[in-house]
C-alpha positions as CSV (number, residue, x, y, z in Angstrom):
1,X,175.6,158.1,99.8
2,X,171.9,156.9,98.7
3,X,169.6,159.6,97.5
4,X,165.8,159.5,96.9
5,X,164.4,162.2,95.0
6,X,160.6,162.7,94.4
7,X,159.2,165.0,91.9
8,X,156.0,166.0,93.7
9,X,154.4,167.7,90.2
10,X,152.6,171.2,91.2
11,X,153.6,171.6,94.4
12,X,154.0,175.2,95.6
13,X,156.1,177.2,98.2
14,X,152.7,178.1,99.5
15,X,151.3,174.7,99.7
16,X,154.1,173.5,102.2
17,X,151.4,174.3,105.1
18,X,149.3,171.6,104.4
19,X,152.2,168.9,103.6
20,X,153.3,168.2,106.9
21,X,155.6,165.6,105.7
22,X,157.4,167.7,103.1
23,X,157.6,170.6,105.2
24,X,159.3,168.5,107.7
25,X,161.7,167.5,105.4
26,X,162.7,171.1,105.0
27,X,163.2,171.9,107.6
28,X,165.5,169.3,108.8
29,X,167.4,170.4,106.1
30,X,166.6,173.3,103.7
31,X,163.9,174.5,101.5
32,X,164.0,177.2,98.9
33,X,161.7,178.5,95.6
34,X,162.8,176.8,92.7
35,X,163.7,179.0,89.6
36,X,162.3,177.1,86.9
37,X,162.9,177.0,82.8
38,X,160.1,178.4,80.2
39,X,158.2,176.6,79.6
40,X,157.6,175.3,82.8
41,X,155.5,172.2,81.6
42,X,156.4,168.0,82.6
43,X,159.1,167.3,79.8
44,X,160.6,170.4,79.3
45,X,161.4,170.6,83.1
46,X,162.3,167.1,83.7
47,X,164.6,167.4,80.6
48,X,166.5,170.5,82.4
49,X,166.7,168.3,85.8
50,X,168.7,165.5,84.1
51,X,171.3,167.5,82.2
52,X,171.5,170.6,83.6
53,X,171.2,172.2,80.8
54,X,168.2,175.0,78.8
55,X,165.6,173.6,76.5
56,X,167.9,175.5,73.6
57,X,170.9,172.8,74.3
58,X,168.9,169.8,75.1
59,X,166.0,170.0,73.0
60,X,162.8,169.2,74.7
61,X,160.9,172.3,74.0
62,X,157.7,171.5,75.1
63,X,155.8,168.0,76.2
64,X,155.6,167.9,72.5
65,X,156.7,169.6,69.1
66,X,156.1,169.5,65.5
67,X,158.4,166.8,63.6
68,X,158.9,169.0,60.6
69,X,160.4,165.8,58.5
70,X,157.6,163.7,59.7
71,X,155.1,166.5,59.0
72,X,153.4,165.8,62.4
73,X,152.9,166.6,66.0
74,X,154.4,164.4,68.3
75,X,153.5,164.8,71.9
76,X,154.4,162.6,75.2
77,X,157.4,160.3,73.6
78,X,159.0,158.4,75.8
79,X,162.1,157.8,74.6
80,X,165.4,158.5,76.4
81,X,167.4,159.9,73.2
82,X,165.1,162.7,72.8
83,X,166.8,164.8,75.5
84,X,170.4,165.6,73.8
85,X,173.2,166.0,76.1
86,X,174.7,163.4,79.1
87,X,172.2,163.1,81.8
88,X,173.1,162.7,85.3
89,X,172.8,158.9,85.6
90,X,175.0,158.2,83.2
91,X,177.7,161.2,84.6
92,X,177.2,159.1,88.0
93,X,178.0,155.9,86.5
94,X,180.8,157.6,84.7
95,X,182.7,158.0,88.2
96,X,181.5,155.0,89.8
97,X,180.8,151.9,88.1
98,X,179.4,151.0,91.3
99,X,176.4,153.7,90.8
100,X,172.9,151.9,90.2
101,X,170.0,153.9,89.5
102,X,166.1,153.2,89.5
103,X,164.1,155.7,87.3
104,X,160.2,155.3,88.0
105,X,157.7,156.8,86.1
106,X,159.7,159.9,85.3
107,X,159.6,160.6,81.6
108,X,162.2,160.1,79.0
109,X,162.1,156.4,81.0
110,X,162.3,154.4,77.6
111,X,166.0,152.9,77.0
112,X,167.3,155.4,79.8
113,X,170.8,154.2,81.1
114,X,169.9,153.0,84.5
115,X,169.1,149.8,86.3
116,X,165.6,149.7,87.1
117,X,162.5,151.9,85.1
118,X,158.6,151.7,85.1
119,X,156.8,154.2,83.2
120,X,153.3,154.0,81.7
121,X,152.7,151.8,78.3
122,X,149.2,151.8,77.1
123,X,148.5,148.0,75.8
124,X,146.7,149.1,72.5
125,X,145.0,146.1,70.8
126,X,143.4,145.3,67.3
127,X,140.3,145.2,67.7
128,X,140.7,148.7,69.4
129,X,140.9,148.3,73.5
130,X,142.6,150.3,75.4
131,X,144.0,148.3,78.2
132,X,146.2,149.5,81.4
133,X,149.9,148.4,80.7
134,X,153.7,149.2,81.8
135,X,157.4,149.4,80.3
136,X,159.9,148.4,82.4
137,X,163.3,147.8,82.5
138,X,164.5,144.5,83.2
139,X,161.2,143.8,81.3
140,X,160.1,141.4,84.1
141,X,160.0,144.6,87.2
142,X,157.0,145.5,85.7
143,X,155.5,142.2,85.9
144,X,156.6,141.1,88.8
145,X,155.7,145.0,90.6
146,X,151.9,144.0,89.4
147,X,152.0,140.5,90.4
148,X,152.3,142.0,94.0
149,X,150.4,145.4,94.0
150,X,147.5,145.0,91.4
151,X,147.3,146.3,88.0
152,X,148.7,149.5,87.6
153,X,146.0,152.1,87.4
154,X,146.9,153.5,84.0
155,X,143.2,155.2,84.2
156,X,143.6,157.7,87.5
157,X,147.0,158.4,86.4
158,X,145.3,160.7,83.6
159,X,141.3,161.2,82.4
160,X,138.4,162.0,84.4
161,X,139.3,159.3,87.4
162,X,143.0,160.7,87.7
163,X,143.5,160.9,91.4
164,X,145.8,159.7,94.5
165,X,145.2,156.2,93.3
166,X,147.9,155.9,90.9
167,X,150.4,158.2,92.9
168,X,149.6,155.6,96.0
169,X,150.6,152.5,93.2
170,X,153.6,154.3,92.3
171,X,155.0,155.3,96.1
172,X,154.3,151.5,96.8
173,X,156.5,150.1,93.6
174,X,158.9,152.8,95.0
175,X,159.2,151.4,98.2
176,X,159.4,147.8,96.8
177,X,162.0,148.5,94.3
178,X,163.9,149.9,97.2
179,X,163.2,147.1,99.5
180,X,164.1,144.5,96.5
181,X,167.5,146.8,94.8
182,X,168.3,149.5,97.4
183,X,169.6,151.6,94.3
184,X,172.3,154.4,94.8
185,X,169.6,156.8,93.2
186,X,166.3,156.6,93.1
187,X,163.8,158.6,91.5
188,X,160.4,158.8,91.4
189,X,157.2,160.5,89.8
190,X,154.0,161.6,92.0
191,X,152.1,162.8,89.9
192,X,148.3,163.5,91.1
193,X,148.6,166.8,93.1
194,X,148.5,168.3,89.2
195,X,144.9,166.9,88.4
196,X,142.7,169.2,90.6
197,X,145.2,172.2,91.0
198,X,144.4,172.5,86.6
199,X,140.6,171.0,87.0
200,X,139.3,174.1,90.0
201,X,142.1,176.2,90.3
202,X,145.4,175.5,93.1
203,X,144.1,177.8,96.2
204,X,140.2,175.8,95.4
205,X,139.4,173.7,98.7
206,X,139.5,170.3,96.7
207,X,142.8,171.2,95.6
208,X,144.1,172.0,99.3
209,X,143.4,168.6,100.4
210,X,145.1,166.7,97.8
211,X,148.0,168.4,99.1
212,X,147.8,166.6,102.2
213,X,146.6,163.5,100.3
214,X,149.5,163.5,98.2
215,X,152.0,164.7,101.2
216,X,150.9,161.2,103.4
217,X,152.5,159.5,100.1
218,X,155.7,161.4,100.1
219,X,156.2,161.0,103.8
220,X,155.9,157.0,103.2
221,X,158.8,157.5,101.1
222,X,160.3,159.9,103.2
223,X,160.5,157.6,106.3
224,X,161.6,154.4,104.5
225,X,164.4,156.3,102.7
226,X,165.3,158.0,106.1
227,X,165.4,154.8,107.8
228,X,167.9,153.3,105.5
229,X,170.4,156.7,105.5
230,X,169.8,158.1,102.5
231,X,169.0,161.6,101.9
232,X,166.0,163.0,100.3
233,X,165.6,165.6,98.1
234,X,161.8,166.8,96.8
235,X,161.2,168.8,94.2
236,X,158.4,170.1,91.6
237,X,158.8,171.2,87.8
238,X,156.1,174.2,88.1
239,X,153.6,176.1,89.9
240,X,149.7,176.0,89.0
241,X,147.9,179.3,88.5
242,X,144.2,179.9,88.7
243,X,143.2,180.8,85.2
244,X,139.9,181.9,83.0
245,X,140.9,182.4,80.1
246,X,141.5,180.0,77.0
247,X,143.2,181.3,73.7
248,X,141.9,179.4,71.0
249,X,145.1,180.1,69.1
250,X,144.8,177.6,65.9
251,X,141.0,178.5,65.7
252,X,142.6,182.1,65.0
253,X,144.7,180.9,62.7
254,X,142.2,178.9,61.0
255,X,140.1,181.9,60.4
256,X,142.8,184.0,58.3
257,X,143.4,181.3,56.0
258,X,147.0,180.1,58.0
259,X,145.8,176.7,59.1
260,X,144.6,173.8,56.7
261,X,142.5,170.8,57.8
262,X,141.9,167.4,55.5
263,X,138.2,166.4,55.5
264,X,137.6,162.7,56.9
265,X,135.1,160.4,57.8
266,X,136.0,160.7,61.3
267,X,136.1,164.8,61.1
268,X,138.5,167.5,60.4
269,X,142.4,166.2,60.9
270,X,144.9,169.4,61.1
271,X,146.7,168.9,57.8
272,X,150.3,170.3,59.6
273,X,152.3,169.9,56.2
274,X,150.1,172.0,54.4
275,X,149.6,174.9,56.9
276,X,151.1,178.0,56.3
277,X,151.1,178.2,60.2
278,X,149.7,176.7,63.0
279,X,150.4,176.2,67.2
280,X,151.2,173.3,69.2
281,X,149.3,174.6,72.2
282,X,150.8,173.3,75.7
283,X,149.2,174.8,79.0
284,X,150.7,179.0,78.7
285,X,153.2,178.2,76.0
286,X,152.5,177.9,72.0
287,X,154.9,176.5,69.4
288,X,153.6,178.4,66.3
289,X,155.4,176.7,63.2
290,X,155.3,179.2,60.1
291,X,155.8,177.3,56.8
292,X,157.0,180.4,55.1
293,X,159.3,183.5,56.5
294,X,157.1,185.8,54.7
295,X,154.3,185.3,56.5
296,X,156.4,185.6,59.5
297,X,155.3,189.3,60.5
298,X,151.8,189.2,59.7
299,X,151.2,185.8,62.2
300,X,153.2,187.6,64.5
301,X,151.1,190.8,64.4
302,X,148.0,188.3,64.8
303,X,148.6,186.7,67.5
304,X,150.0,190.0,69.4
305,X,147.1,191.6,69.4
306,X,144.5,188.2,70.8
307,X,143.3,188.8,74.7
308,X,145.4,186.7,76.9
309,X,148.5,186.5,74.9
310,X,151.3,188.2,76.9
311,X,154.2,187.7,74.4
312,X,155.4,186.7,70.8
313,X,158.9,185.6,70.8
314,X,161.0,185.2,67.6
315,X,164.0,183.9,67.3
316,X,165.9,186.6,69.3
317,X,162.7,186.5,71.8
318,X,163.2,182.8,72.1
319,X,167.1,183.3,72.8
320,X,166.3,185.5,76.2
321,X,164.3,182.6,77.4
322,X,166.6,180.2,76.5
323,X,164.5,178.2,74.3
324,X,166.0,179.1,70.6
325,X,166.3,175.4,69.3
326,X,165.5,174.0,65.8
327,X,162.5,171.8,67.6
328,X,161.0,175.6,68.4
329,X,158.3,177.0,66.5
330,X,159.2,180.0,64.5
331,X,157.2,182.0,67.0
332,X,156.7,181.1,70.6
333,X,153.9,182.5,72.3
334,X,153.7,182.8,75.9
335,X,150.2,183.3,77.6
336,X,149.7,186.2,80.1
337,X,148.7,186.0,83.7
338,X,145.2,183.6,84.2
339,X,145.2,182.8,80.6
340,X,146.2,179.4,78.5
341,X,146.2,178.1,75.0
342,X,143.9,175.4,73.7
343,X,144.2,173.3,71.6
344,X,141.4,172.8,69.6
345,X,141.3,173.8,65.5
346,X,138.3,173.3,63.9
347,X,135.4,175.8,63.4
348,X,132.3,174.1,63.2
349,X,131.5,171.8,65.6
350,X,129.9,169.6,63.8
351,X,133.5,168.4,62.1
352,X,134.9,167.9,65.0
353,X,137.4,164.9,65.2
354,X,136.5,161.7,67.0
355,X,139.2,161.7,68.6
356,X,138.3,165.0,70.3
357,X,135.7,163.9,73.1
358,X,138.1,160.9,74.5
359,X,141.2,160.6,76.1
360,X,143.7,160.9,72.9
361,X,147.0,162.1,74.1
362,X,149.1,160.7,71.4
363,X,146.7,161.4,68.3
364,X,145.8,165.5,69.5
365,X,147.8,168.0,68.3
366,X,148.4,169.9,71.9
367,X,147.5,169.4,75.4
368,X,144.1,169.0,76.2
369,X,143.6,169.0,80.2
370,X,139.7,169.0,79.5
371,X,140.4,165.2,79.5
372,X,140.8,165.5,83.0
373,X,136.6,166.1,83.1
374,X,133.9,164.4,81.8
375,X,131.9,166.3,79.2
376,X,129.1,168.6,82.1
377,X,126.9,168.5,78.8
378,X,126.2,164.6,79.0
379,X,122.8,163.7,80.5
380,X,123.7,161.2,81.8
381,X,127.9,160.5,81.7
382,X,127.8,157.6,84.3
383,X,125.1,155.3,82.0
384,X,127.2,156.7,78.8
385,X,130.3,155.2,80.8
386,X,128.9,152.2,81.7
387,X,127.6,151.4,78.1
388,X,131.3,151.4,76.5
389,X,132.4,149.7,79.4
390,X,130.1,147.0,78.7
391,X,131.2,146.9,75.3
392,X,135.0,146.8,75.9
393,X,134.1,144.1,78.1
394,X,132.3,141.9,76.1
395,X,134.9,142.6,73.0
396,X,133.5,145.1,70.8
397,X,135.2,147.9,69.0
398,X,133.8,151.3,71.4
399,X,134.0,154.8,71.7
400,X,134.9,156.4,75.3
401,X,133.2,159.9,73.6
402,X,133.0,161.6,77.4
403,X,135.0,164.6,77.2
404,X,134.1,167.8,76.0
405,X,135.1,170.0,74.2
406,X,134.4,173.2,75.7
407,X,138.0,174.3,77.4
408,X,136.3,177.1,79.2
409,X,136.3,174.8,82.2
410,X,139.6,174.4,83.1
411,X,140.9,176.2,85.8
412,X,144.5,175.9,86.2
413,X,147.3,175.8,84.1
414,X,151.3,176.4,84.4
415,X,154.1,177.1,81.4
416,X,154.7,181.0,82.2
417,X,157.3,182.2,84.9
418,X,155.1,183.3,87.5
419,X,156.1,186.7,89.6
420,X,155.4,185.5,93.1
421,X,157.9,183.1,94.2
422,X,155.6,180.9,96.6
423,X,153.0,180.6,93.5
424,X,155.6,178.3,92.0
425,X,157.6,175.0,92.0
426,X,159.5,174.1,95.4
427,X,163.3,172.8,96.5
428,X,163.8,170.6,99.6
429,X,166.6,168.8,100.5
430,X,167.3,166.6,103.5
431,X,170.8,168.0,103.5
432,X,171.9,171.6,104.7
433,X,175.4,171.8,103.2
434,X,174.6,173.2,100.1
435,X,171.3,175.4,101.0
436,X,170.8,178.6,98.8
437,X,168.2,181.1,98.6
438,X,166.8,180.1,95.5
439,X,167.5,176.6,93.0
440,X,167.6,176.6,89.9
441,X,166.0,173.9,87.1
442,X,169.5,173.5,85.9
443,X,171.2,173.3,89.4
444,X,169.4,170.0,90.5
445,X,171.5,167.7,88.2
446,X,174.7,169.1,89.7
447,X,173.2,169.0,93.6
448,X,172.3,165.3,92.9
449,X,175.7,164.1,92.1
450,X,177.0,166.0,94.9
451,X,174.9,164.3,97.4
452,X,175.8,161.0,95.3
């Protein structure tokens, strides 16, 4: 049996009335809330789908985590090996040597064991550009995927122009890769339904018609797999709550005397080795590493008593959830309902980081979905734009300094286990035989290889 499934990111039980397509798909077969793991956040999720497994046996405990030998934060690695334990592809072509599999844009893409991956590779030059690029596995799918669709457009698939247009690039590689391989298993990423769900909040009218933007893409998909007998199974990692809240957890830190920062001529750096503690923030979940078990109680107490935070889990805390691995911070905080954690660490403004009003993924040390804005504080962003868009174009070393860094904006988040079940992530599978009431993260690996 062929299988496509689609990991349509933020989509809700609730949403379903304005995906047509999706819905459709449910209810040829069957559709159900999806029980997700904590935190409910892109790696940790995707991690739980391949292996079947909680983030305490296979690791990935956030989208990113303190790498205690390396002293630093790490967030958004690619590679495969991160996720300890067998994943499904390689269980699948375990039984059946005949089992091919086409991985696109899902994460943990890099040296994956299957046939055919594309994910996201930022082309980062000398003299400092910042140019659109892919990885790809046989290197030359990438190339070849570009030669007949157009650059992929690395800047809507995250920053202030994130939108349908890379989701639309990646359905079309999709449907080529299928067209070209017709793999046993093919999986793809749609990611853009995330962007204005966490920039105005899910239920915000903006946000309702990207779900039907984003379902015309999923019903391409849909059809073509449909049309060549394959089943189809859709799925997302999390819901998106409206939130108004952000926890400036490290700035609280900072304050008692936990967090230590190394001066620079480019600002303030967090100085992670030499903090008695400080928090990986990602969207309503916060690694807090503590340096020394002494100070254990008194963080704890802390960060207890801030607005917004709902929970400080120790290591039996963390055990409940599931999420009691060495990669775990020696508290986990979890945010409460319309609340979220932020990254930023520095207390006056002035000593900022460079880093801090650009797109900087890789170099911040926690999420920062106020990338997904540009700074409402600029005069005038599109001349600002325009100027170090000139300069990239002409050569010269530039700056891309449009993003704020005032986190009060953002307006959706996800990471907590929400209480209403149509608030978050969604199961629907083309097939019947196996339909439940409720799916869980670390059922899906186990209902793809059935289908297989």
């Amino acid at each position: 049996m062929k299988l496509l499934v689609l990991d349509v990111v933020g989509l809700r039980g609730k949403d379903l009335a304005h995906a047509p397509s999706l819905r459709a798909l449910g209810e040829r077969g069957f559709g159900a809330p999806l029980r997700t793991v904590f935190p409910a956040v892109t790696c940790t999720v995707q991690a739980s789908f391949l292996t079947g497994r909680l983030p305490r046996e296979h690791g990935v405990v956030a989208n990113g985590w303190y790498f205690r030998d390396l002293a630093q934060v790490w967030l958004w690695r690619q590679a495969n090996g991160l996720v300890q334990g067998e994943k499904l592809y390689e269980t699948a072509k375990a039984r059946d040597p005949r089992f091919t599999c086409a991985k696109l844009f899902w994460w943990f893409n890099m040296y994956a064991d299957v046939a055919w991956s594309v994910t996201p590779r930022p082309e980062y030059h000398a003299n400092g550009l910042k140019k659109p690029g892919l990885y790809s596995e046989p290197p030359d799918l990438q190339a070849a995927l570009q030669s007949d669709l157009g650059p992929f457009p690395l800047f809507q698939f995250w920053g202030p122009g994130a939108g349908i247009a890379s989701t639309r690039w990646i359905a079309d590689a999709a449907l080529e890769v299928i067209r070209r391989h017709d793999p046993t298993l093919c999986m793809v990423y749609l990611p853009h339904l995330d962007y204005d769900h966490q920039r105005f909040g899910p239920d915000d009218p903006r946000s309702v018609a990207q779900v039907s933007a984003l379902d015309a893409e999923a019903g391409r998909l849909i059809d073509a797999a449909r049309a060549r007998g394959a089943e189809v199974m859709a799925l997302a990692e999390y819901g998106i709550e409206r939130v108004e809240l952000a926890i400036p957890i490290n700035r609280v830190l900072h304050e008692k005397g936990f967090l230590r920062v190394q001066e620079t001529g480019h600002g303030q750096l967090l100085d992670c080795g030499a903090c008695r503690a400080f928090a990986v923030a990602d969207h309503q979940c916060a690694h807090v590493y503590v340096k020394d078990a002494r100070d254990l109680a008194a963080v704890k107490a802390l960060l207890e008593a801030q607005t917004g935070v709902e929970r400080v889990l120790d290591r039996a805390g963390q055990q409940a959830l599931g999420i009691d691995h060495e990669r775990s911070g020696e508290l986990v905080c979890v945010a409460a309902k319309g609340a979220w954690f932020a990254y930023h660490y520095w207390l006056d403004e002035a000593r900022r980081p460079d880093f801090a009003t650009t797109v900087d993924i890789h170099r911040k040390p926690g999420y920062d979905p106020t990338e997904l804005f540009v700074d409402p504080a600029l005069r005038f962003p599109k001349l600002r734009v325009a100027k170090n868009l000139a300069r990239k174009l002409l050569g010269f070393r530039y700056l891309m300094d449009v993003i704020g860094t005032d986190p009060s904006i953002v307006r959706g988040s996800h990471g907590r286990i929400f209480e209403e079940a149509d608030a978050g992530p969604v199961f629907l599978c083309s097939d019947r035989r196996d339909a439940a009431d409720f799916v869980d993260a670390t059922d899906v690996a186990r209902r793809i290889l059935a289908l297989l």
